[in-house]
Steps between C-alpha positions, in 0.01 A plus 500: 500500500452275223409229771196733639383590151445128412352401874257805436393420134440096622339683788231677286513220246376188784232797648384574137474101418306466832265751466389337150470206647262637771133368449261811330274499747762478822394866691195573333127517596215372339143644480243250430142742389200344651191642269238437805490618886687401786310220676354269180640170331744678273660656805493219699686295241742826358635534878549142521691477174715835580601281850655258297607587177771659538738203649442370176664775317849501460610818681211438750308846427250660743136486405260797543124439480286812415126519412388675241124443447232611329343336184498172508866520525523682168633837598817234651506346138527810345762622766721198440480504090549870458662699803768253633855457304546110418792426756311240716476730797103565481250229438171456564200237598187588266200339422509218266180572276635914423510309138156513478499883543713538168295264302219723532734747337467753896654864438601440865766186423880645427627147471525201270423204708707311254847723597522487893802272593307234709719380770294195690172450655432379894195328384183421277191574614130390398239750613185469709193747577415541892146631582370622835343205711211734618445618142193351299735316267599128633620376136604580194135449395325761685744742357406405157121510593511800707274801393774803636846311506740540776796776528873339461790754580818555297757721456477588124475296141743237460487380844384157627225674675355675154531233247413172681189656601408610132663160348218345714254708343626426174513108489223396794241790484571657860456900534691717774584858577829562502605768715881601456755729586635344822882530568559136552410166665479689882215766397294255298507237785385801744221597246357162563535471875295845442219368273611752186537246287359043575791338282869551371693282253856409596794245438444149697850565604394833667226333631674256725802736546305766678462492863155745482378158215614278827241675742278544246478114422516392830225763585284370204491890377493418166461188272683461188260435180745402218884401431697514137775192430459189354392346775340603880755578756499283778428735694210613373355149381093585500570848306457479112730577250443739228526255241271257655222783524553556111440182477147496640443865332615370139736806460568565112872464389535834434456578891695144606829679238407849719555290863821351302664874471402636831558235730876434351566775724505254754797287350679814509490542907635784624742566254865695637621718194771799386484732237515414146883514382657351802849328396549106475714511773252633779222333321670172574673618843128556601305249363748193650498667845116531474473113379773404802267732745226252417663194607698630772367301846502809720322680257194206481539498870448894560236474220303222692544689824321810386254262305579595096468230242807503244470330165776627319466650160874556318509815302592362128148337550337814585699682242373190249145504703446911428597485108223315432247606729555841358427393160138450403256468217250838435202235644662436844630897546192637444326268763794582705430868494087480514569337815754747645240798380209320703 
């Protein structure tokens, strides 16, 4: 009896030992919250990330992908920060520039930019402005000079297609109508097959990761009038950058320290995050299987197959990146939120 007693307790002792040594996520599903539509950039790059992250995680979890649009990506942001418990079972893809939102002090934001637990980024984009090729406006020039200005879609403030319009107007003079309240990337690009709207701003990397931008380019459809970065993408060699047009233009500081705060958006990508208060332990679990993701051949192989740049962003540098961004003198907020009000 005695004998059976002791086989039982090592029994229960060995399955006990084992089960603590089984990995946290080993069984367990995770939801990654895309805050645009089914069919656009962030999509495209959330359902290639959910194909592969997951072998990278010990316990090898399942990954769910679920839109939730509507925004600019903000009602996700404010999903992820508030309603989700901080286990590392729901995260989401949001916009990088939401930041700009809560600088201009909106009673829609529920978040603090500064608090989401940033996990990695796929890439870094600069941004560009595409205009119908039948429109009147062949440059950047006959924007600026134009007596009615051209209609741009977007989905709300915040978003790529709001502010780099009205950062234009602010350092270089341009005008445009802004016309927003799109669902995502798929409606806007149908409103200018239509003729709604003549021009929409966008990420370069959504630019040549879209198969509609494909047609489009090889179609000559639409031209593209300027580019953000440092320095013209090869790509795109005779368009202008923004900084050589302020150049010519003579933009004040005070606008050049605006363009500064806006377009670090773009350093930020397309940032992967949890809710605030998620442990060490996932935090690191989840950021090292995001960084491995990155460099993982198969992964750069499937990503070149479906024709998505990656250029990797780790998440202490977007934690380090969104401290800072978020923290601003009076001058700079208050240009922040004249332009968000225009």
């Amino acid at each position: 009896m005695q004998t059976i007693l002791l086989t039982v307790f090592f029994t229960l002792l060995l399955r006990s030992d084992l089960q603590a040594q089984a990995p946290y996520y080993q069984g367990k599903t995770i939801r990654v919250v895309v805050g645009t539509s089914a069919g656009g950039t962030y999509d495209a790059y959330a359902r290639l990330i959910g194909h592969h992250w997951g072998k990278h995680i010990p316990g090898k979890p399942e990954f769910v992908v679920q839109n939730m649009p509507g925004a600019g990506s903000l009602i996700a942001a404010n999903h992820i920060y508030n309603a989700v418990k901080p286990d590392g079972l729901t995260l989401a893809s949001i916009n990088p520039a939401l930041y700009f939102n809560q600088l201009a002090g909106g009673k829609e934001v529920q978040f603090d930019w500064a608090k989401f637990t940033y996990l990695g980024s796929p890439d870094r984009s600069d941004h560009l402005l595409h205009m119908r090729a039948d429109s009147p406006f062949k440059t950047i020039h006959d924007v600026r000079r134009a007596s009615e200005p051209p209609k741009c879609s977007a989905t709300a403030t915040g978003t790529t297609g709001h502010y780099f319009p009205r950062l234009l107007e602010e350092t270089i003079g341009t005008k445009f109508a802004i016309v927003s309240g799109y669902q995502g990337a798929p409606e806007m690009d149908l409103a200018l097959e239509r003729n709604e709207v003549h021009c929409r701003a966008l990420t370069l990397a959504a630019w040549f990761t879209g198969e509609i931008y494909r047609k489009w380019r090889d179609s000559k459809f639409t031209r593209v009038l300027v580019q953000t970065g440092s320095k013209r993408d090869p790509r795109l060699p005779e368009v202008p950058l923004l900084a050589e047009l302020m150049n010519e233009y003579k933009t004040p500081d005070s606008a050049r320290r605006l363009a500064s705060v806006i377009l670090a958006s773009g350093e930020l990508g397309r940032p992967y995050v949890g809710p605030p208060g998620l442990s060490v332990e996932v935090t690191k679990i989840l950021r090292d299987s995001f960084a491995k993701m990155m460099n993982d051949g198969e992964f750069l192989a499937d990503a070149k197959k479906r024709n998505i740049d990656i250029e990797p962003t780790p998440g202490e540098e977007l934690e380090r990146s969104s401290k800072e961004v978020i923290q601003q003198p009076p001058e700079v907020i208050d240009r922040v939120t004249k332009l968000l009000a225009k």
